[in-house]
Steps between C-alpha positions, in 0.01 A plus 500: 500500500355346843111464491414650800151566670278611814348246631268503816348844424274519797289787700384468885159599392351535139216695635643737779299799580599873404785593719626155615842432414566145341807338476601353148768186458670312289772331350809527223642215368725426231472122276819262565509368133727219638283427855214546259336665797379893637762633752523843706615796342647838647415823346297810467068435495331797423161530564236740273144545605293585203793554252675723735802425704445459905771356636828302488683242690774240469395153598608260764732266444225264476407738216164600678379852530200680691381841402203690713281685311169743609220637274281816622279446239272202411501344169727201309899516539681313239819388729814409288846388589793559251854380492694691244754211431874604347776368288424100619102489613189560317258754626179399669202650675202323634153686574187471737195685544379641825129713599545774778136491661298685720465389848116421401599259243759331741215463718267394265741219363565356824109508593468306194753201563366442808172454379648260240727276761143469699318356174775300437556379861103395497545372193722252616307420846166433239716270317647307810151488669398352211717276479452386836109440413523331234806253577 
């Protein structure tokens, strides 16, 4: 059997507010024993939001795929992309965890690290004026 696996399991936003629609990538690749090295793989990804199946799609030849996905309720999504494998690759699935927030929390979060690039931006001007004094 080939070893397969999903590799780049990524989301546009691990955060995205109730009723935003994120888009959710990756890749399937299959092991050259020989190359000794990860290469593209075509075939069926499904894709199962809390233990349920979404959606399916084939992947490029690259062996990327991109799924969208929306929530209309808040709370944690546990995001997980399946290959089913056959007669000559292994089966493999790969998993992420995403929050669907209010619009308040959004807010909130984004209040928050602005307030901590200014500390951290006077931080550094503190430092360099010292510096500066004391050289």
């Amino acid at each position: 059997m080939i070893r397969t696996r999903i590799a780049g399991l990524h989301v546009s936003d691990s955060k995205p507010v109730v009723g935003e629609t994120i888009t959710i990538r990756g890749y399937l690749q299959q092991y050259d024993e020989e190359g000794k090295k990860w290469e593209p793989l075509r075939g069926l990804v499904k894709l199962y939001v809390d233990g349920f199946e979404f959606d399916r799609t084939a992947t490029n030849p690259d062996g990327s795929f991109e799924f969208k996905y929306r929530s209309s309720i808040t709370g944690e999504r546990k995001i997980e992309a399946r290959f089913i494998g056959g007669f000559k690759h292994e089966s493999c699935k790969k998993e992420i965890l995403i929050e669907y927030i209010t619009r308040e929390q959004k807010r909130k979060m984004e209040i928050l690290a602005k307030i901590a690039l200014a500390v951290i931006f006077l931080i550094v001007i503190i430092v360099f004026l010292l510096f500066l004094f004391y050289t």
